[in-house]
C-alpha positions as CSV (number, residue, x, y, z in Angstrom):
1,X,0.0,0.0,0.0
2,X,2.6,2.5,0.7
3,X,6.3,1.6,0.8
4,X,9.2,3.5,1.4
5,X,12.8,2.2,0.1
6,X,16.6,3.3,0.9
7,X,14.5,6.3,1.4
8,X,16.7,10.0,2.5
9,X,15.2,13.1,2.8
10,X,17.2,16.0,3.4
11,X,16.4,19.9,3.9
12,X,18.2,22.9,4.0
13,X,21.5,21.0,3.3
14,X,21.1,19.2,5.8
15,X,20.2,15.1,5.7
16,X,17.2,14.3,8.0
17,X,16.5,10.8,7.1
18,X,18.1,8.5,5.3
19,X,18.6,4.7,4.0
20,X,14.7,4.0,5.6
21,X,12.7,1.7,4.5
22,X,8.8,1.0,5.3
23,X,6.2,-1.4,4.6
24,X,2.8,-0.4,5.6
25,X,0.9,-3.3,4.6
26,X,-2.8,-3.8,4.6
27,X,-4.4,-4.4,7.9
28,X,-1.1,-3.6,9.8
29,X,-0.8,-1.7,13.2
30,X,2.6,0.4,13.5
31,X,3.8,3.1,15.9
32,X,6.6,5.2,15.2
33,X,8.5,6.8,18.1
34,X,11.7,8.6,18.7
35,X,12.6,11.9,20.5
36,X,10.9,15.4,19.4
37,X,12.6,16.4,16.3
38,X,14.1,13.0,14.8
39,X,12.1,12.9,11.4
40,X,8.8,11.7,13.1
41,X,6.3,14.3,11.3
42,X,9.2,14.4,8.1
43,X,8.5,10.5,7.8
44,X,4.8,10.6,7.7
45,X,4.8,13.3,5.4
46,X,6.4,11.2,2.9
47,X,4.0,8.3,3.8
48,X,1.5,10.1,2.2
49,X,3.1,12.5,-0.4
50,X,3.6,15.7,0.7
51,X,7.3,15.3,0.7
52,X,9.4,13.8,-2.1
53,X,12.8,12.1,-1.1
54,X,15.6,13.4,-2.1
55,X,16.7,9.5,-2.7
56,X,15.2,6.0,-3.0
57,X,11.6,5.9,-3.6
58,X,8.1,6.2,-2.1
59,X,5.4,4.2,-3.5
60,X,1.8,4.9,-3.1
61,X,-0.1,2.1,-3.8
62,X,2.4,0.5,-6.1
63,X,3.2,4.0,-8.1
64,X,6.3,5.8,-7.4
65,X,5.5,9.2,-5.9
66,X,8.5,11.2,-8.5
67,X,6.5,10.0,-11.1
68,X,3.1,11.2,-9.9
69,X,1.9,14.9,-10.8
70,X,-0.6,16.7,-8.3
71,X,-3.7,14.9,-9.4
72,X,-2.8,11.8,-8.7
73,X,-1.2,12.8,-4.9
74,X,-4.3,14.2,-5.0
75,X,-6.3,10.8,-5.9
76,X,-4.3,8.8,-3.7
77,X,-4.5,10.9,-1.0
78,X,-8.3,10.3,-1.0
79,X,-7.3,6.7,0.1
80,X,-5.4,7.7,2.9
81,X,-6.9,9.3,6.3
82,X,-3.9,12.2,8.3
83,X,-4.9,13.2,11.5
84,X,-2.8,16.5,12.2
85,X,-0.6,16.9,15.6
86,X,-2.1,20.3,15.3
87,X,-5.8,19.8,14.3
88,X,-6.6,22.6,12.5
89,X,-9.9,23.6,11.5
90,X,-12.3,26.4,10.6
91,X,-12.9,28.5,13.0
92,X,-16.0,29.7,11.3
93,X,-17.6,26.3,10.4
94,X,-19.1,23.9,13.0
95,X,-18.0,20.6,13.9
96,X,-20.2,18.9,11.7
97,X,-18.9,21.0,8.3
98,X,-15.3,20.6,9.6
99,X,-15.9,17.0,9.5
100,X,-17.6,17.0,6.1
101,X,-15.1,19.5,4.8
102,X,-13.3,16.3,2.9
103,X,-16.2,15.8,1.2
104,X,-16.6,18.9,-0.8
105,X,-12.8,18.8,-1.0
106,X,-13.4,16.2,-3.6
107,X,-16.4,17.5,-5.2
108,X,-19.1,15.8,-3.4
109,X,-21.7,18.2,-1.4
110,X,-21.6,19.0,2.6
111,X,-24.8,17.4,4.0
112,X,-24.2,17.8,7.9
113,X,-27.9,16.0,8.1
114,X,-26.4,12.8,6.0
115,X,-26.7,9.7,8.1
116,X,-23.2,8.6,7.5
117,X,-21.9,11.8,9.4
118,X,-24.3,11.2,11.9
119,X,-23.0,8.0,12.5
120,X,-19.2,9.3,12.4
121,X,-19.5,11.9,14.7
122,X,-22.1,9.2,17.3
123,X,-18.6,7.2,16.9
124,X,-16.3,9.3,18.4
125,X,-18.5,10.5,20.7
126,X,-19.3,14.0,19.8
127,X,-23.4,13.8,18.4
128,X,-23.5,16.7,21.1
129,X,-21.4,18.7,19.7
130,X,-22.3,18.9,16.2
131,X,-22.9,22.7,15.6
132,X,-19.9,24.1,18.3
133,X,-17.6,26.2,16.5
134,X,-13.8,24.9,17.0
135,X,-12.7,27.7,19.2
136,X,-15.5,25.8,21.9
137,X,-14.2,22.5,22.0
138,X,-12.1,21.0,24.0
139,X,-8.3,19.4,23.4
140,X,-10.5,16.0,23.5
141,X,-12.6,16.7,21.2
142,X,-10.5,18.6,18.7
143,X,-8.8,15.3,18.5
144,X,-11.8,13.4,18.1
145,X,-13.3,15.6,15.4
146,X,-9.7,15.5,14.1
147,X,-10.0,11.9,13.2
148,X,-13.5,11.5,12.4
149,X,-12.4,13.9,9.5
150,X,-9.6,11.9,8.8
151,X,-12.0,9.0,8.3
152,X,-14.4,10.5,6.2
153,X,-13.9,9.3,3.2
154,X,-13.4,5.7,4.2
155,X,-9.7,5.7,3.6
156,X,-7.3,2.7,3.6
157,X,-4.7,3.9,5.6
158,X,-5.0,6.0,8.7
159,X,-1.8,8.1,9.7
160,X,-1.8,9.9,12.9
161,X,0.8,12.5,14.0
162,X,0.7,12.9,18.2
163,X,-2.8,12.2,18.4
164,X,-3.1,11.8,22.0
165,X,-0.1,14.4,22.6
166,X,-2.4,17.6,24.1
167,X,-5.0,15.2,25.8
168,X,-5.0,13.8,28.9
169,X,-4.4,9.9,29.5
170,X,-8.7,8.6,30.0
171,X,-8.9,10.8,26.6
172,X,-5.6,9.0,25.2
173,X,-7.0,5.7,25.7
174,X,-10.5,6.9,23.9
175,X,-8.5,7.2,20.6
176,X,-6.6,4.7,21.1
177,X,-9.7,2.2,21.4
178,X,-10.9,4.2,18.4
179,X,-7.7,3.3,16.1
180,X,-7.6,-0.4,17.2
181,X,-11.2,-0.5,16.0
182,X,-10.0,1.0,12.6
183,X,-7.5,-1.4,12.7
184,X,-9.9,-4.0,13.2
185,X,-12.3,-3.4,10.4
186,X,-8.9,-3.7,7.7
187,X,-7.7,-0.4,7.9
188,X,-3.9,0.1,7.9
189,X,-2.6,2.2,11.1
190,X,0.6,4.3,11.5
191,X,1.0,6.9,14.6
192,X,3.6,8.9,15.5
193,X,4.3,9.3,19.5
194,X,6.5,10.0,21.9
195,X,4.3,8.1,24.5
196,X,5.7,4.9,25.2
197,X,3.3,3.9,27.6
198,X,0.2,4.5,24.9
199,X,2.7,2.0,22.6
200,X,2.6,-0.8,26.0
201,X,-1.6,-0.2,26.1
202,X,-1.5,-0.7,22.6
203,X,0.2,-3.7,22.2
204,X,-2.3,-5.6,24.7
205,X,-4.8,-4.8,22.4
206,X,-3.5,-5.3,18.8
207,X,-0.1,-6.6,17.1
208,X,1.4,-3.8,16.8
209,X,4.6,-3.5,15.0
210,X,6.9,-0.2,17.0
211,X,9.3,1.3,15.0
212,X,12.3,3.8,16.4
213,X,13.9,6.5,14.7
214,X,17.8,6.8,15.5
215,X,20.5,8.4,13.8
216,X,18.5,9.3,11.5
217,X,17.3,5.7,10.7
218,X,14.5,3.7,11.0
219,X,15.0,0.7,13.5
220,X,12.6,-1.8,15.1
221,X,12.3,-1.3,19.1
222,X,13.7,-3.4,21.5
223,X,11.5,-5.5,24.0
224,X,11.6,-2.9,26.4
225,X,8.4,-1.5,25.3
């Protein structure tokens, strides 16, 4: 689904990442951790195309991400769900129309009344707060609505950056319950943290494969988690 191979990425002459590989295979559970500032957010972003290495290559669903133009990112992204580490919305707009905002992204109409974003929002918990504006909600629900929109459009593959980073540990486990049961309808899961003890709830839950990022490289975690 999306692979990654001898990938480097480097930026302002500077080289962040480099010789990585990745397989996110359908179905799979992954979390990738390291320290702030290792290539966590740099890695994702090339998970789903908004970077380009500067060597190897990234495949999105078996094409080669140099080769695509804008419109087909743009395609592909539609099969993959981002939830933001900094959840960013409309301030304007309520909930409901944040959630839906995917939607008329790719040309299909915002109906907050449509029973499928009715259910969506039931599922992570926030029917009640359907027409708050963003600036009302809490750090909880930002998330929540956060990945609802992520899910929207019944992507494949789920990538979260810090989802649980600003909330507080009963709210952490909420999403985390709410991945896992992505992960247990088929859908492919890769979240960035820094919270090892999320990772250690996790893995009693799922098979989970935990990735580390050091010296710039990707490396599988010891049994210490």
């Amino acid at each position: 689904m999306i692979e990654l191979d001898n990938v480097a990425y480097s930026y302002g002459g500077g080289e962040l990442l480099s010789e990585l590989s990745l397989q996110l295979a359908p179905g799979s559970f992954h979390f990738l951790t390291g320290p702030s500032g290792t290539g966590k957010t740099t890695l994702l972003k090339l998970c789903y195309g908004a970077l380009r290495p500067t060597a190897g290559y990234a495949r999105l669903f078996g094409q080669d991400v140099r080769q695509m133009g804008r419109d087909d990112i743009a395609m592909s992204r539609r099969r993959i769900g981002v939830v933001h580490q900094d959840c960013q919305f409309l301030d304007h707009l309520p909930l409901a129309e944040n959630v839906a905002l995917p939607l008329a992204v790719s040309g299909q109409p915002i109906a907050s009344g449509d029973e499928n974003l009715r259910e969506l929002l039931a599922w992570v918990g926030l029917t009640e707060r359907a027409l708050a504006l963003p600036p009302e909600l809490s750090g909880g629900e930002r998330q929540r609505a956060a990945l609802a929109r992520a899910v929207i459009m019944s992507p494949e593959v789920i990538l979260a950056d810090e989802p649980t980073g600003n909330v507080d540990w009963e709210m952490s486990q909420r999403l985390l319950r709410l991945l896992v049961e992505l992960n247990r309808m088929g859908k492919t899961i890769l979240i960035a943290t820094h919270d090892l003890a999320l990772i250690r709830a996790a893995k009693s839950q799922v098979p989970a494969r935990v990735l580390r990022i050091v010296n710039r490289k990707l490396q599988a975690a010891g049994s210490e988690l």
